[in-house]
N, C-alpha and C positions, 0 to 999 in steps of 0.2 A: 504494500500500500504506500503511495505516495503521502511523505509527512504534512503536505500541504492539501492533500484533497479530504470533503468534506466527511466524513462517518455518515452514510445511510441508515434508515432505520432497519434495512434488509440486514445489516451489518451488523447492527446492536442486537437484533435479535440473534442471528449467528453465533455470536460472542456468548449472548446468554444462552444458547442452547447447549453449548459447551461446555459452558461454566455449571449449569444443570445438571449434564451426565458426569459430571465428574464427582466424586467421591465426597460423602455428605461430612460436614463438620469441620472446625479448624483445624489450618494446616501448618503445624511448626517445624521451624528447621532448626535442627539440633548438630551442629557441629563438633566434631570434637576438640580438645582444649579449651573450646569458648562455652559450650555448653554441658560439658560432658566428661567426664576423663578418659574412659577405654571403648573400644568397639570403632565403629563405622558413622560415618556421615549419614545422617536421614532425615527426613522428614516425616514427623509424626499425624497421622491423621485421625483426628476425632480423639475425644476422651470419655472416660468413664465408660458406660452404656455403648455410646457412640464409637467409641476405638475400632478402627479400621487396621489391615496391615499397613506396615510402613515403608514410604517410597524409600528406595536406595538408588541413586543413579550412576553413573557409570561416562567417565568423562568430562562431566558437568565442574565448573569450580566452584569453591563455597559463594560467591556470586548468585551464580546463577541459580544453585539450590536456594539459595534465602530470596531468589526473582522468584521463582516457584511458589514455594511455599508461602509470600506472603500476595502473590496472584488469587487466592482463595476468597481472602479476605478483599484483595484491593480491586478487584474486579466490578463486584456489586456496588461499590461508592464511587467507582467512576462512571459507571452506567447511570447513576441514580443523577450524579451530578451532570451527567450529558443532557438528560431526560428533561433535567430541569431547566440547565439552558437553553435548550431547543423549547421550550413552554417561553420565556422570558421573549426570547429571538421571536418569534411567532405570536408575542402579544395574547398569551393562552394564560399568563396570570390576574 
């Protein structure tokens, strides 16, 4: 996607269809030495009740795992806050 062209709503909805199938509940990234002492890099999904298995990735640097895992969360607040400027922009407030 060009950084300059507009986000459609065919687009947001795409995003959130995604954002949907993907795996219910928060998503932390547990590094080790920063968050951790021994084992493997991951990210934890869901808790309590909710705990899912945990992503491990492979190639990814601790970047990009903490771009991941905090994508779970930051997704829906940038959709929400698109949603709502497209209402401002469009005089729908």
């Amino acid at each position: 996607m060009n950084i300059n062209q507009e986000l459609t709503d065919k687009e947001i909805e795409e995003i959130l269809g995604r954002y949907n199938a993907s795996s219910p509940g928060e998503w932390k990234s547990y590094i080790e030495g920063r968050d951790h002492e021994s084992g493997s890099d991951f990210i934890m999904i869901g808790t309590g009740e909710n705990r899912r298995d945990d992503i491990e990735l492979t190639g990814a640097t601790k970047q990009d795992q903490d771009f991941i895992a905090h994508s779970k969360q930051d997704i829906p607040k940038l959709i929400n806050e698109i949603k709502r400027l497209k209402k401002i922009i469009n005089n729908e407030v």
